[in-house]
Biotite code that builds the C-alpha atoms (Angstrom):
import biotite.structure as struc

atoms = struc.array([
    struc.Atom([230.055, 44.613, 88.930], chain_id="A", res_id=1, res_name="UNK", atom_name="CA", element="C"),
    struc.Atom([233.329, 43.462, 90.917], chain_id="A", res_id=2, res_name="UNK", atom_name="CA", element="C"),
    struc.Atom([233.937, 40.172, 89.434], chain_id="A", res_id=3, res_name="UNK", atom_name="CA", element="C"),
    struc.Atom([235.015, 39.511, 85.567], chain_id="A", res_id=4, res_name="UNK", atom_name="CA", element="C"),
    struc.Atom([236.174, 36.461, 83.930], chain_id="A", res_id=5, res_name="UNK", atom_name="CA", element="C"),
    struc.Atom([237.991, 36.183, 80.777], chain_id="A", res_id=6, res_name="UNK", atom_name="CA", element="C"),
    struc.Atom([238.546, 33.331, 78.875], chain_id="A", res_id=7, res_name="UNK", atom_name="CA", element="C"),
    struc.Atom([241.528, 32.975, 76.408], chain_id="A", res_id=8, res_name="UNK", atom_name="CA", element="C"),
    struc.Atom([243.405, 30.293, 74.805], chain_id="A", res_id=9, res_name="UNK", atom_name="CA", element="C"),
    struc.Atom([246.924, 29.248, 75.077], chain_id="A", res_id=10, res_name="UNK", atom_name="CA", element="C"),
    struc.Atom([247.386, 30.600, 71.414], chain_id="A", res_id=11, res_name="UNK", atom_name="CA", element="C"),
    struc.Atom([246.700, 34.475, 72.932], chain_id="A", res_id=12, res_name="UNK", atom_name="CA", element="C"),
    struc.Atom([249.352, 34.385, 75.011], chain_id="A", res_id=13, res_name="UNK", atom_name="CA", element="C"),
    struc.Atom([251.812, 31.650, 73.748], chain_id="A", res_id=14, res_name="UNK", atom_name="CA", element="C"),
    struc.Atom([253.995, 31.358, 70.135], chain_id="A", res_id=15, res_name="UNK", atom_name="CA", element="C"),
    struc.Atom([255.019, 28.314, 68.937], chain_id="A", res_id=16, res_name="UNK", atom_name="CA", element="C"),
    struc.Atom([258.568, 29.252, 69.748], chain_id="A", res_id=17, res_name="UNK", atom_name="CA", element="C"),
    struc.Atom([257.336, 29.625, 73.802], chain_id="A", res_id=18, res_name="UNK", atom_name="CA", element="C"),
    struc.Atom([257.200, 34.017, 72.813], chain_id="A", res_id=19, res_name="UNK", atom_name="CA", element="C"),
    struc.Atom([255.171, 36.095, 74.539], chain_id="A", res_id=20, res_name="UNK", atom_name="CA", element="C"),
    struc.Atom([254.469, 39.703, 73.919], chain_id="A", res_id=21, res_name="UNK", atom_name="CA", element="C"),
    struc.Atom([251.513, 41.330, 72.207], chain_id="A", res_id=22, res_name="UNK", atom_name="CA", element="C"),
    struc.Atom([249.340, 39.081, 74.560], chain_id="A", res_id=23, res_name="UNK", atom_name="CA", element="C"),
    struc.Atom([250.959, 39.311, 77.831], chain_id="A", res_id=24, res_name="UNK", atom_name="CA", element="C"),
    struc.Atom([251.368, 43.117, 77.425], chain_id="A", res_id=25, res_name="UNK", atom_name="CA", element="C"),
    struc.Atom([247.516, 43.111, 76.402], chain_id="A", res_id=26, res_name="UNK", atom_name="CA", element="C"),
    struc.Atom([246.627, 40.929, 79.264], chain_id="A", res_id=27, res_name="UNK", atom_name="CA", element="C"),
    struc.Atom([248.529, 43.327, 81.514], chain_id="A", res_id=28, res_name="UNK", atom_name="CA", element="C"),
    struc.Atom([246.037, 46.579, 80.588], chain_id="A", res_id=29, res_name="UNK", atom_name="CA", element="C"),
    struc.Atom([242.998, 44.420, 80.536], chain_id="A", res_id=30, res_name="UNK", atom_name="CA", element="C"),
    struc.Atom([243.876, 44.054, 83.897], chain_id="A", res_id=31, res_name="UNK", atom_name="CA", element="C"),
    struc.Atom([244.586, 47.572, 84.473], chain_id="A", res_id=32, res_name="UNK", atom_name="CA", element="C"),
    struc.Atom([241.300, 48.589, 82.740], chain_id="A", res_id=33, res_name="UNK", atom_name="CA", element="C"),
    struc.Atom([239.079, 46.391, 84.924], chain_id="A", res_id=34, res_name="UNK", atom_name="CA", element="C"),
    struc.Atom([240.489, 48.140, 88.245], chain_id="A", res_id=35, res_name="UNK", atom_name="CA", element="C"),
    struc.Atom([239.968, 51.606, 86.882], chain_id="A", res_id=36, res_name="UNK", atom_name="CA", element="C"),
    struc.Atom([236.285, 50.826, 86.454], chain_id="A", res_id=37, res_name="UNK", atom_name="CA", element="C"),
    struc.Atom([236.376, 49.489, 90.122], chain_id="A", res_id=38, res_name="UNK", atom_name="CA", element="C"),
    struc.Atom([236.639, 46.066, 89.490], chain_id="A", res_id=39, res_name="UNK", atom_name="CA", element="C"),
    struc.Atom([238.434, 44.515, 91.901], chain_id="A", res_id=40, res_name="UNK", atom_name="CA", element="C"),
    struc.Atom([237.980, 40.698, 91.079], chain_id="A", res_id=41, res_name="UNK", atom_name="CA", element="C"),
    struc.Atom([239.558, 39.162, 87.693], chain_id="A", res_id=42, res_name="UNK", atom_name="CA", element="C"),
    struc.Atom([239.942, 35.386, 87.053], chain_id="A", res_id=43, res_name="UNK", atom_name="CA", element="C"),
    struc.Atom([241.700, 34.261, 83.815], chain_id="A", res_id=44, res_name="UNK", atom_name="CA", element="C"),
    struc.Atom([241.006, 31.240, 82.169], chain_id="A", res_id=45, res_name="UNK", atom_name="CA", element="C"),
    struc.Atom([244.128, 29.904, 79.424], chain_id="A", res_id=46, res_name="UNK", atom_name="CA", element="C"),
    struc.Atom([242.505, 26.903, 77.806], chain_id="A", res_id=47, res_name="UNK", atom_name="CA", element="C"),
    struc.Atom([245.394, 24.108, 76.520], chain_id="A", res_id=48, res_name="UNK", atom_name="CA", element="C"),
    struc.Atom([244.171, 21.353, 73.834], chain_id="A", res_id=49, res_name="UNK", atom_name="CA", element="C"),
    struc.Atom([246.016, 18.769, 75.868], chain_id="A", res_id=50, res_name="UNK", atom_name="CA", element="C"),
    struc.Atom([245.392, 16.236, 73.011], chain_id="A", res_id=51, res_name="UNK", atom_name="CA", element="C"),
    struc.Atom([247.476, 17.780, 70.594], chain_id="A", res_id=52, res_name="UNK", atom_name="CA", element="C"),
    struc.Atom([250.449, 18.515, 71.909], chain_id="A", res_id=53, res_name="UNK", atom_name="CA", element="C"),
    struc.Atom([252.944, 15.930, 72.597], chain_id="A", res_id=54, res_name="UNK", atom_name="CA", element="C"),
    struc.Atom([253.563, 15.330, 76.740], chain_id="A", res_id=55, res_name="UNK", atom_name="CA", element="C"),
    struc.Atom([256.774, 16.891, 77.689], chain_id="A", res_id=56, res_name="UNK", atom_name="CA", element="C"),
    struc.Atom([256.321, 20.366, 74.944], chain_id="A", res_id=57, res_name="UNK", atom_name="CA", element="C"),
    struc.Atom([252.979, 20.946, 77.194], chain_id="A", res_id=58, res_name="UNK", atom_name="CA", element="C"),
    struc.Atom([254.775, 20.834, 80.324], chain_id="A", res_id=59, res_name="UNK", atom_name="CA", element="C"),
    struc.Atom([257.076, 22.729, 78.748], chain_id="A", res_id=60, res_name="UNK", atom_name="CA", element="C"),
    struc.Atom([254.407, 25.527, 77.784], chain_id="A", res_id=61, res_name="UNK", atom_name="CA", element="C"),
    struc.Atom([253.035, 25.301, 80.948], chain_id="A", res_id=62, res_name="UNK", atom_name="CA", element="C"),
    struc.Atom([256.043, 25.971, 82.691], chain_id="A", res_id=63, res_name="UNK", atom_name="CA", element="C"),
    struc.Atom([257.103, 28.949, 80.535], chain_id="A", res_id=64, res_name="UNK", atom_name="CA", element="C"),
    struc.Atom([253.461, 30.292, 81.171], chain_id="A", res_id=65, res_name="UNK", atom_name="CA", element="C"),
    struc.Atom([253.351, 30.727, 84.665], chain_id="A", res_id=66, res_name="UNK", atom_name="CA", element="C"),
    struc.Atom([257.068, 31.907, 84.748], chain_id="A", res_id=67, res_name="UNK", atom_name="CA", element="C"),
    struc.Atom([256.232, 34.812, 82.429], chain_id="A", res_id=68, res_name="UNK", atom_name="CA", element="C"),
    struc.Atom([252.701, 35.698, 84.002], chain_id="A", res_id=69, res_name="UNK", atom_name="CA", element="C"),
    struc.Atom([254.638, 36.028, 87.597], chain_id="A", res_id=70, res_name="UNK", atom_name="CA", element="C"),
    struc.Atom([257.022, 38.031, 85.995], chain_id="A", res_id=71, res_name="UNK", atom_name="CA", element="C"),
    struc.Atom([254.029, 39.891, 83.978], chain_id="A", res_id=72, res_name="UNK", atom_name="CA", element="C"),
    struc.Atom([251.886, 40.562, 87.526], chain_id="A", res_id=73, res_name="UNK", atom_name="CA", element="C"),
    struc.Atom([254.317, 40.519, 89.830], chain_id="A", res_id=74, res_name="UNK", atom_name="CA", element="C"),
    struc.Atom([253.822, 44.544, 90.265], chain_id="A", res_id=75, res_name="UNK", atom_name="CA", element="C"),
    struc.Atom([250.202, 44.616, 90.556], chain_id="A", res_id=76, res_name="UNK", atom_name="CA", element="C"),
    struc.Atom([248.977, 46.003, 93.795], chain_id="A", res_id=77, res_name="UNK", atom_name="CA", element="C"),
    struc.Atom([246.461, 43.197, 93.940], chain_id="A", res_id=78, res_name="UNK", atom_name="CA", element="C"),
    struc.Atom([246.624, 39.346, 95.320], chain_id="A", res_id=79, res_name="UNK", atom_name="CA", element="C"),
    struc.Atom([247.711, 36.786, 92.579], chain_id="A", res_id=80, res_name="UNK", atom_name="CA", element="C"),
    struc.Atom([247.278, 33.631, 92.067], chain_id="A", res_id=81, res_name="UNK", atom_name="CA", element="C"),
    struc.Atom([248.233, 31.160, 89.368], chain_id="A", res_id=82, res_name="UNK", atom_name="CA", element="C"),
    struc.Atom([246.811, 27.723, 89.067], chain_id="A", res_id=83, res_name="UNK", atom_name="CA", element="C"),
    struc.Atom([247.715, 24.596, 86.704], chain_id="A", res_id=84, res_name="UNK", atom_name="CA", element="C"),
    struc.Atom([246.435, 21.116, 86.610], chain_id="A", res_id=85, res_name="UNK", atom_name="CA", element="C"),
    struc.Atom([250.099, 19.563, 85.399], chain_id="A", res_id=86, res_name="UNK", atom_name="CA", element="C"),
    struc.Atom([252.629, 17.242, 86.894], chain_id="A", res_id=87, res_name="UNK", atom_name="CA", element="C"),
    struc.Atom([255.149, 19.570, 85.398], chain_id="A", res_id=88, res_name="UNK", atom_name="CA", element="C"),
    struc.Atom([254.918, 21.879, 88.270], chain_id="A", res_id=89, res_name="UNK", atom_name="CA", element="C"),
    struc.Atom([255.661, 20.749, 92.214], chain_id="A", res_id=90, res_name="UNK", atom_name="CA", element="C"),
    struc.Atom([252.419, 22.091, 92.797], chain_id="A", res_id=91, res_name="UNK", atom_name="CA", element="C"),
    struc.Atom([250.500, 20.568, 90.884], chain_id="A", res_id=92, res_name="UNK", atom_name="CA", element="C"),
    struc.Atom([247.459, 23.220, 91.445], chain_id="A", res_id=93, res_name="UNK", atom_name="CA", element="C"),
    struc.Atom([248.621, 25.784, 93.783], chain_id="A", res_id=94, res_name="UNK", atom_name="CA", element="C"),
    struc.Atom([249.308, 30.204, 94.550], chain_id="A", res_id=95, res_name="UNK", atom_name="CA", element="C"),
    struc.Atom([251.887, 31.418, 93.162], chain_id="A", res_id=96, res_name="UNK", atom_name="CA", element="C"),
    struc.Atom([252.908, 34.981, 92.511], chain_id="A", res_id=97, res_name="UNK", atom_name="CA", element="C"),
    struc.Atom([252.207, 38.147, 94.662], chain_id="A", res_id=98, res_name="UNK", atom_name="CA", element="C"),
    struc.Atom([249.911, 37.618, 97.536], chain_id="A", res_id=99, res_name="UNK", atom_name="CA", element="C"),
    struc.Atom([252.048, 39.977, 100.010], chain_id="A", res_id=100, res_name="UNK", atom_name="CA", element="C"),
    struc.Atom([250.547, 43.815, 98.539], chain_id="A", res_id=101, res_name="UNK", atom_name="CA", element="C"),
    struc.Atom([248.507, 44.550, 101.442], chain_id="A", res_id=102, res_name="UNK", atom_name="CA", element="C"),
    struc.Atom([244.744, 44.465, 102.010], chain_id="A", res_id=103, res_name="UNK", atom_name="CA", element="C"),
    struc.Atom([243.575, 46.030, 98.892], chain_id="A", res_id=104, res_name="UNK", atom_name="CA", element="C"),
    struc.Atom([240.459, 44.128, 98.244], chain_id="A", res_id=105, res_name="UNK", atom_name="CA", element="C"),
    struc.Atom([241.643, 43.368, 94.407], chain_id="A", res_id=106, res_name="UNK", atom_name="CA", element="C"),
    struc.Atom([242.686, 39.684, 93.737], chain_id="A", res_id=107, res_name="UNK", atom_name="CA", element="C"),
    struc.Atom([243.679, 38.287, 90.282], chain_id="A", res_id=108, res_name="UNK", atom_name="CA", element="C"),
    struc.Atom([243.404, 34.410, 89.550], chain_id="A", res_id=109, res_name="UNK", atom_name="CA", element="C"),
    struc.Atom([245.380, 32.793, 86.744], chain_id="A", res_id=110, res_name="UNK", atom_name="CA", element="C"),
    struc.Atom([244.183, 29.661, 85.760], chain_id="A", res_id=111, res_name="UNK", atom_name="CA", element="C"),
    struc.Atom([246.231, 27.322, 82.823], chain_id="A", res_id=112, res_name="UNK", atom_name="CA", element="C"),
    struc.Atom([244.306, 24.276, 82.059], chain_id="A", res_id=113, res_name="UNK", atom_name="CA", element="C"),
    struc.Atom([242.900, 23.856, 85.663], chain_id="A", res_id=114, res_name="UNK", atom_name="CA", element="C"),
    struc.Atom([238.908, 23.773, 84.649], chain_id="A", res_id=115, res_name="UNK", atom_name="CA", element="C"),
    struc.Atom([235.774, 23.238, 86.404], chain_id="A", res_id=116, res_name="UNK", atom_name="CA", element="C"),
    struc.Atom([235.378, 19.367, 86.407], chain_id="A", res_id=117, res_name="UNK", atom_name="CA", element="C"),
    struc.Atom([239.402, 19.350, 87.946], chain_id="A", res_id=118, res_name="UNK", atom_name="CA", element="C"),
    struc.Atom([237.839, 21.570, 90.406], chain_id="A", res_id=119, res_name="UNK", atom_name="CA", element="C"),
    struc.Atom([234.515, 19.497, 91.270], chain_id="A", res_id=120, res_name="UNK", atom_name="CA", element="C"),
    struc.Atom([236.027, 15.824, 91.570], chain_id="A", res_id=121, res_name="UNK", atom_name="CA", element="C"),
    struc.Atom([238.839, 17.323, 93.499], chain_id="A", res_id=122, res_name="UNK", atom_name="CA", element="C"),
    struc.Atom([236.192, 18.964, 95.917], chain_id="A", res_id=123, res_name="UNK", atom_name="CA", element="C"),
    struc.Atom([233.968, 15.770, 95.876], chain_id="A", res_id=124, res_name="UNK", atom_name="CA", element="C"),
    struc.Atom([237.173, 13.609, 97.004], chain_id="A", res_id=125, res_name="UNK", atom_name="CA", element="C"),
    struc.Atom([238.075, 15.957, 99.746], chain_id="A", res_id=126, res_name="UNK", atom_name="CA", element="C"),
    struc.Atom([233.855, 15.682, 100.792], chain_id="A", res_id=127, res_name="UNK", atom_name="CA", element="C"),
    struc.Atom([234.347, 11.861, 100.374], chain_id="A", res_id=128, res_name="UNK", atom_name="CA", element="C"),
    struc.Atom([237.227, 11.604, 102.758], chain_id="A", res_id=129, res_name="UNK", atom_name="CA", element="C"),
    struc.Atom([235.645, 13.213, 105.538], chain_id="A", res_id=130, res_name="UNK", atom_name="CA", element="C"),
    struc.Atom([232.087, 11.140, 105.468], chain_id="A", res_id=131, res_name="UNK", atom_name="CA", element="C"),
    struc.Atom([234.910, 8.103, 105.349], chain_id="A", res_id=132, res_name="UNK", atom_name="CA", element="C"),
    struc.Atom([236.539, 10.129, 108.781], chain_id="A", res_id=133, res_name="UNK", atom_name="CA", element="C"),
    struc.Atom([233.324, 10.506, 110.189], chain_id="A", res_id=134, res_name="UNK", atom_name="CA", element="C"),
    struc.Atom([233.497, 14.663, 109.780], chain_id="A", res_id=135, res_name="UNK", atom_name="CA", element="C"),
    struc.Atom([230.547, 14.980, 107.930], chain_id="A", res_id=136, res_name="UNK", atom_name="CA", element="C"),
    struc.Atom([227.774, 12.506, 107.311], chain_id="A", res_id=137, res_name="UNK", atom_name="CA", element="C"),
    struc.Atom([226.244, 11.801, 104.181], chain_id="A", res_id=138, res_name="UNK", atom_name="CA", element="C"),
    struc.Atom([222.693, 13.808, 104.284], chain_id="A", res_id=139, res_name="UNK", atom_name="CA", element="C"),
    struc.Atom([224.549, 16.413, 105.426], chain_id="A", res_id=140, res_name="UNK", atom_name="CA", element="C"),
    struc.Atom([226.316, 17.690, 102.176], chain_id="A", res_id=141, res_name="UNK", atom_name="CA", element="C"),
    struc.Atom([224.907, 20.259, 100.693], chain_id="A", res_id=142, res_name="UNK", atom_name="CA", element="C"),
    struc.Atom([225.447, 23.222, 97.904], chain_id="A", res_id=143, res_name="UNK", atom_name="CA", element="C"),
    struc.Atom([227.599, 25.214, 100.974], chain_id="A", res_id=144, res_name="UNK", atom_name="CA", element="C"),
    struc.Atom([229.760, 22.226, 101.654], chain_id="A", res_id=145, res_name="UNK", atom_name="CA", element="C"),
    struc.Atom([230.558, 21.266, 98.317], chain_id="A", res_id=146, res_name="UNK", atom_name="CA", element="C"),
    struc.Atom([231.761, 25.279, 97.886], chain_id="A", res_id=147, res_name="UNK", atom_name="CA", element="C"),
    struc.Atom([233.538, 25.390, 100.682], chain_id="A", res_id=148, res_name="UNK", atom_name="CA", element="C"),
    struc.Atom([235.910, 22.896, 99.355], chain_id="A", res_id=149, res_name="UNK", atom_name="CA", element="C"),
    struc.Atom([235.534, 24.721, 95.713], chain_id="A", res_id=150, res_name="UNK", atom_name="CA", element="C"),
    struc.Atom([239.332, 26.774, 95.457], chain_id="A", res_id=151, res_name="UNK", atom_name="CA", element="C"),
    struc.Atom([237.602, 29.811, 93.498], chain_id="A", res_id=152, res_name="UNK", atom_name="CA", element="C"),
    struc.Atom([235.537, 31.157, 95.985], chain_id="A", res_id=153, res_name="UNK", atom_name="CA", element="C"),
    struc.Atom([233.844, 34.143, 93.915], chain_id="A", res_id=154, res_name="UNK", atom_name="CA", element="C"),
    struc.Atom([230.807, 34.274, 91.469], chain_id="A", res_id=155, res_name="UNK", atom_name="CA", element="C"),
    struc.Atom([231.938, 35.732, 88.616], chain_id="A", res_id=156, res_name="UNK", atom_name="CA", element="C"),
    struc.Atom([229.280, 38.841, 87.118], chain_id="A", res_id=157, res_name="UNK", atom_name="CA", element="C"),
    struc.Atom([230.499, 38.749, 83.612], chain_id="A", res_id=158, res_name="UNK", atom_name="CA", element="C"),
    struc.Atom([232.525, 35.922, 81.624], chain_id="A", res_id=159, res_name="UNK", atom_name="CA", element="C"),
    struc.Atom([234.182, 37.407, 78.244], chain_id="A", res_id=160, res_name="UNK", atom_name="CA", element="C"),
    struc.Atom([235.030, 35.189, 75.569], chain_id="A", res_id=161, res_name="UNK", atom_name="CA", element="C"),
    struc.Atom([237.468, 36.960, 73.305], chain_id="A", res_id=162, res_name="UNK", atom_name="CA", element="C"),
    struc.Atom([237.744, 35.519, 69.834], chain_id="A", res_id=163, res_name="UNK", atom_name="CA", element="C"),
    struc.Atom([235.708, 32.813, 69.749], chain_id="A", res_id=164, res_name="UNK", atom_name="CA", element="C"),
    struc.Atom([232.141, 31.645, 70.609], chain_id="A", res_id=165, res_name="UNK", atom_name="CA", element="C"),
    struc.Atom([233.146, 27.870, 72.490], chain_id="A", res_id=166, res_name="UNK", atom_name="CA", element="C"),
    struc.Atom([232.642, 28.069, 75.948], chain_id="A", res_id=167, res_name="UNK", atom_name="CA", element="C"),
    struc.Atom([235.081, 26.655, 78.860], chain_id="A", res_id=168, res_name="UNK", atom_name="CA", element="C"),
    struc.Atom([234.667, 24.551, 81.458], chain_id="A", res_id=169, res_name="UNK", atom_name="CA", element="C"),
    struc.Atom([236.094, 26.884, 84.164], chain_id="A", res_id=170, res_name="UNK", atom_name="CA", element="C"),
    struc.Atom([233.864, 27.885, 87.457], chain_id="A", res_id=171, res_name="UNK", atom_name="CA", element="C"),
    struc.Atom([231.275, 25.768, 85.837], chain_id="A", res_id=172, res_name="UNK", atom_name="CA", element="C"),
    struc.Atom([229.483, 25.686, 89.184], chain_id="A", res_id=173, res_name="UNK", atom_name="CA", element="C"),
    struc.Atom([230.464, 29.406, 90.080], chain_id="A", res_id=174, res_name="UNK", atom_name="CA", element="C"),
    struc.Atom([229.380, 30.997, 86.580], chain_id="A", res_id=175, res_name="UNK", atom_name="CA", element="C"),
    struc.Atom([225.927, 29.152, 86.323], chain_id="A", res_id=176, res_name="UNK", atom_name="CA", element="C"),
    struc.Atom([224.179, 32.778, 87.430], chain_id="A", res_id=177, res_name="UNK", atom_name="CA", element="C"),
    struc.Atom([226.932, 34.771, 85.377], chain_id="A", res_id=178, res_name="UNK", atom_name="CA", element="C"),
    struc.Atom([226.496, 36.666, 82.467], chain_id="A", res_id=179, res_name="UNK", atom_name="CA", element="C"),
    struc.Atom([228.235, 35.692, 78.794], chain_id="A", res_id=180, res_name="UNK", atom_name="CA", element="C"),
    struc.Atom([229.771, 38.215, 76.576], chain_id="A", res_id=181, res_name="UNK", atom_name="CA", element="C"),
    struc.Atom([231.295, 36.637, 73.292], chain_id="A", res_id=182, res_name="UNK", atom_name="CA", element="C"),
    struc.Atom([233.229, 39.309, 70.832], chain_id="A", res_id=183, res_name="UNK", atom_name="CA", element="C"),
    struc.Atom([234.790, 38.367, 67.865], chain_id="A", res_id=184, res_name="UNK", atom_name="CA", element="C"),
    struc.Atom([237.883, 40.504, 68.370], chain_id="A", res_id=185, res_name="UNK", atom_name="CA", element="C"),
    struc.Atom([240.135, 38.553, 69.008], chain_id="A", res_id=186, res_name="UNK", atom_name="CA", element="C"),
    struc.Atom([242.448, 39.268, 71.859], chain_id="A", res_id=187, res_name="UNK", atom_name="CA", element="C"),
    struc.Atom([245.872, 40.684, 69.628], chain_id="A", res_id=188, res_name="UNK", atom_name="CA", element="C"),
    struc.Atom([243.439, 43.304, 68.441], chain_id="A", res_id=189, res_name="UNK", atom_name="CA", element="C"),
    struc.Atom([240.808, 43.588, 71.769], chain_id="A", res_id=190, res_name="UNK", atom_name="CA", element="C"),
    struc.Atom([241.236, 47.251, 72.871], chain_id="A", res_id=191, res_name="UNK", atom_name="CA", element="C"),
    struc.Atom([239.370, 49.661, 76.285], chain_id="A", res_id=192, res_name="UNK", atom_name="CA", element="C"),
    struc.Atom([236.429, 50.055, 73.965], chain_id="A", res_id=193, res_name="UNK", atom_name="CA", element="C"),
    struc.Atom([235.615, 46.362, 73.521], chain_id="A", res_id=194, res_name="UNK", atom_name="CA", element="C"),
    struc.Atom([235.947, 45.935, 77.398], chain_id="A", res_id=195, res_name="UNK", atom_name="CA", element="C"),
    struc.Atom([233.610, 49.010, 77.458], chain_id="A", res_id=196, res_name="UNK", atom_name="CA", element="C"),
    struc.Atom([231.423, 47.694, 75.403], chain_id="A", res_id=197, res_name="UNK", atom_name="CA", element="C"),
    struc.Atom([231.156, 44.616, 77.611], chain_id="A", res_id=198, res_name="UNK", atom_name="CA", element="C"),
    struc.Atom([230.577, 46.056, 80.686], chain_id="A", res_id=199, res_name="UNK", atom_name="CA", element="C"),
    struc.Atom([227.609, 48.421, 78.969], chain_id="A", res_id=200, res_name="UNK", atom_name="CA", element="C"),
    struc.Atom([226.145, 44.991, 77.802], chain_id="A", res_id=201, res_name="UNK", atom_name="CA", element="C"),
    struc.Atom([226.073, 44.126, 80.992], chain_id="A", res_id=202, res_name="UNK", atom_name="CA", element="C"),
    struc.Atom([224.714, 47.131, 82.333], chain_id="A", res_id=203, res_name="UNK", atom_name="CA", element="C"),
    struc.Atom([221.942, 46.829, 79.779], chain_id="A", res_id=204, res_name="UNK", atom_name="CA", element="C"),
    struc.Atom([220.628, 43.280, 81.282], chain_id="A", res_id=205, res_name="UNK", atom_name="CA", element="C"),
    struc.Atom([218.253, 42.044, 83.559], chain_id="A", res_id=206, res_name="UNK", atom_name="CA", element="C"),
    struc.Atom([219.877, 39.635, 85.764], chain_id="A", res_id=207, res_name="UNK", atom_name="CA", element="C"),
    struc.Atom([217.611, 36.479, 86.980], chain_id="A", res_id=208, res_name="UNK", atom_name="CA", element="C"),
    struc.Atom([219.647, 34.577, 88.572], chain_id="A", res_id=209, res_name="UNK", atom_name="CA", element="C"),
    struc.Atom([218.108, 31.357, 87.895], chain_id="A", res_id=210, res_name="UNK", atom_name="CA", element="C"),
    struc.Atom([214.606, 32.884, 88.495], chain_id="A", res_id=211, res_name="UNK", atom_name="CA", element="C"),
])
C-alpha cells in the first residue's frame, strides 16, 4: 500500500471558537504512523457544510485552517500541499506549505472543501479551452487527458472514514478502484491500533479493480 486517504470533517479539527488541538495533534501522528508503515502518500479530505455557516465565519474557518495545518506540517520531511475551494484565500485552490524537503518520495495533500466535482468541471473547462484553441480535438479526449488535467494525480489504495459512515466527494474519479474502511471511532479517540486495524483489512481483501 503507498497511498491512504482519510476523510474528516471540519468538526475534527475545528472548535467553534476557531481551537485546534486534540485533532491537529492527532492528525499530526496519523501522519507519522502511515510513514512508519512505509506509506509514503497521504491525502486529507476536511469536509465543510457550506450551507450552514454564514459567508464570512466560513472564510474565516477556512483561513484559520490552513494557517494552523502549515504551522502543524511545516516540519514534515515530506512535500505538502494544502488546497481550498474559497474566495477567502488569493489562491483560490493552490500549494501551500513545505514542498522544499528534498526528494523523499513522501507527499501529503490537504484538502478543505475542494471535492471531486470542483476538481472534474475545473478539468473539463481547462479540456474545453483547448478543443476551442485547436490543441486537442474533440474525439481525441480520453480517460488520460481528462487526468492529466485532474490536480491529484495518485490513486488512492485505502480511503478511511473516521466517525461516520457518509462518504465524500473527494478523488471521486481517483478512488473508484480504492478500497473503503469506515470505523466508528471517531477521530478525538482514533488511536495506532485503529489505523492497524485498517491496513490489516486491507491486507485481508481481494482487490478487483473493476473486474
Amino acid at each position: 500500500m503507498n497511498h491512504v486517504l482519510l476523510v474528516l470533517d471540519e468538526t475534527d479539527l475545528l472548535s467553534d471558537e476557531m481551537g485546534f488541538g486534540l485533532g491537529m495533534e492527532k492528525l499530526k501522528h496519523f501522519i507519522k504512523w502511515c510513514h512508519a508503515l512505509k506509506i509514503d502518500i497521504i491525502s486529507v479530505y476536511i469536509g465543510f457544510i457550506q450551507d450552514a455557516m454564514d459567508k464570512k465565519l466560513l472564510e474565516k474557518a477556512y483561513s484559520h485552517l490552513v494557517q494552523h495545518l502549515t504551522k502543524a506540517l511545516s516540519k514534515e520531511k515530506a512535500s505538502v500541499a494544502i488546497y481550498t475551494d474559497t474566495p477567502a484565500l488569493e489562491s483560490g485552490h493552490g500549494a501551500l506549505g513545505n514542498d522544499d524537503v528534498g526528494n523523499t518520495g513522501k507527499k501529503i495533500s490537504i484538502s478543505i472543501g475542494f471535492g471531486g466535482r470542483s476538481e472534474l468541471t475545473k478539468a473539463i473547462k481547462k479540456i474545453a479551452k483547448k478543443v476551442e484553441t485547436g490543441e486537442i480535438e474533440p474525439e481525441e479526449i480520453d480517460e488520460k487527458v481528462i487526468e492529466s488535467e485532474l490536480i491529484f494525480k495518485s490513486e488512492p489504495d485505502l480511503v478511511i472514514r473516521s466517525g461516520a459512515t457518509r462518504l465524500t466527494d473527494f478523488l471521486i474519479w481517483q478512488s473508484v478502484y480504492s478500497e473503503f474502511y469506515f470505523t466508528d471511532v471517531n477521530w478525538a479517540n482514533f488511536r495506532k491500533i485503529d489505523l492497524l486495524r485498517a491496513v490489516r483489512d486491507f491486507q485481508w481483501r481481494e482487490r478487483r479493480f473493476g473486474r
